[in-house]
C-alpha positions, 0 to 999 in steps of 0.5 A: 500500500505504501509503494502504490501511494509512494508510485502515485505521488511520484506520477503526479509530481512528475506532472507538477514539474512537466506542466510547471513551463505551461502554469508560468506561461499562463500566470505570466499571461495573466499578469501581461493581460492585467499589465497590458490594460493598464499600458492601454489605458495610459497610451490612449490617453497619450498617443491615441487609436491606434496604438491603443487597437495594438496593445488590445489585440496583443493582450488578447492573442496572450490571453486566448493562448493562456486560455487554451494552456488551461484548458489543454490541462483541466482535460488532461486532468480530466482524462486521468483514469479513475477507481471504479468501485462499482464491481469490487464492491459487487464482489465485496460482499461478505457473509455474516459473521456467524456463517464466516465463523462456520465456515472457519471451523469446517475449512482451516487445515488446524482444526481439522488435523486436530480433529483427526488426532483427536479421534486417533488418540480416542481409539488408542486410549479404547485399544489400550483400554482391551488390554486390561481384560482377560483374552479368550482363545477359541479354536477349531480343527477339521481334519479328512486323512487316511488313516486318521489318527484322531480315530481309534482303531485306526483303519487304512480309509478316509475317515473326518473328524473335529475338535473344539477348544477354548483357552481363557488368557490373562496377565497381571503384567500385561494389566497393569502396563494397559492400564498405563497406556490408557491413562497415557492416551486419555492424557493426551486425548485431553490436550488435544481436546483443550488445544481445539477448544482454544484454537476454536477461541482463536479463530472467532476472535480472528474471523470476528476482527477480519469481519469486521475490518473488511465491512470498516473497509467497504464504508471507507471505500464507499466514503472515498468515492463520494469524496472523490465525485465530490472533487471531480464535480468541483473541479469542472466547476472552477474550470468553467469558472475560470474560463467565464472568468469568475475565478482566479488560477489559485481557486484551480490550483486548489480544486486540483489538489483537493482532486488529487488527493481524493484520488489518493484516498481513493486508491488507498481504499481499495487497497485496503479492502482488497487486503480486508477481504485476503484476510477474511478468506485467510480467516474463513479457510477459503485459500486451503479450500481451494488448494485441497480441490 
């Protein structure tokens, strides 16, 4: 934002230095004219018509050429591109804040990942949990041979038979060390629980305050362009003024500065809304929405 001003500063001062050859012309033309009628004025009164006709007829020629110099700049001025807010502020609309902040807790990437270790840490804490209690081993056999040796007397023919058995399994050890790593795993379930609740906190607090930036911005904006108007419609007026002769160079000068510096709080608007709606979609997760697509 700084090195746009610093850059539209520069340009216009650049300007003021192209033009300033033309502003002295005109001001010198303005002083010839005021100094030709009071020339005029005297020689007629000493040397008579004809001189009187010549001096006229020089001051006017100045004047006309100090009269189109102004006019070559007010157009100039004129022509000078300007800010059209009309679209950005169409694609400046924002959603409510609640919404934003729905938004924030479904797309940023932080509390979706603590979301999944979360529920990793809970299925941990349930698996270590398991090892507390005894383990019970079934098992079942089907065996077809000749001879089989399950069956008794054995005989040289294809005979089938099966077993069932059932083992009940339990260690104090293995007890107690689950019940370590369940605590463990409950431990760090709760950080994590504690880590989401605060990032949660954070982010309304950081949703709220881009909200509420980018809607001080879009009032900015809109300031700026009414002050901006404002400047250009002044600015014609004194032009016209002057060539009907009812204002003076200083009242141009004037409405052309207060011009410019419309036009330069009119491009820090929209760099300022343009940065408050960055941070918004930073806030609401929009640019980690996009990147995962």
């Amino acid at each position: 934002m700084a090195r746009t001003r610093e850059h539209t500063v520069r340009e216009l001062a650049k300007t003021g230095v192209r033009d300033l050859p033309s502003n002295m012309k005109w001001v010198a033309g303005k002083l010839f004219s005021g100094i030709s009628r009071q020339d005029g004025a005297a020689h007629s009164q000493q040397e008579g018509g004809d001189e009187k006709e010549q001096g006229s007829g020089e001051e006017h020629g100045e004047l006309r050429r100090a009269r189109a110099r102004t006019r070559q700049r007010a157009e100039a001025t004129r022509s000078m591109p300007s800010v059209s807010v009309d679209n950005l502020l169409q694609r400046a609309d924002a959603a409510a804040e609640e919404e934003a902040l729905e938004r924030a807790l479904q797309q940023r990437p932080e509390i979706l990942a603590l979301r999944v270790a979360s529920e990793a840490q809970r299925l941990a804490a349930r698996a270590a949990a398991g090892g507390r209690y005894p383990q019970i081993i079934a098992q079942g056999n089907v065996e077809y041979s000749n001879p089989n040796p399950l069956i008794f007397p054995q005989q040289q023919v294809f005979r089938s038979s099966w077993d069932v058995s059932a083992v009940i399994r339990w260690s104090p050890d293995e007890t107690v060390a689950s019940q370590r790593k369940m605590e463990t795993a409950l431990a760090e379930l709760r950080r994590i629980e504690a880590d989401e609740t605060a990032l949660r906190d954070a982010l309304r607090v950081e949703v709220a305050q881009a909200h509420r930036a980018f809607e001080a911005a879009k009032v900015a904006l809109e300031a700026a362009r009414v002050g901006l108007e404002a400047a250009e419609e002044s600015y014609r007026v004194r032009v016209m003024q002057l060539e009907a002769g009812a204002a003076v160079t200083r009242d141009l000068i004037d409405a052309e500065s207060d011009l410019t510096r419309a036009r330069l709080e009119m491009v820090g608007a929209v760099i300022g809304i343009r940065q408050a709606r960055v941070a918004l979609d930073y806030a609401t997760g929009e640019y980690a929405a996009r990147a995962s697509r």
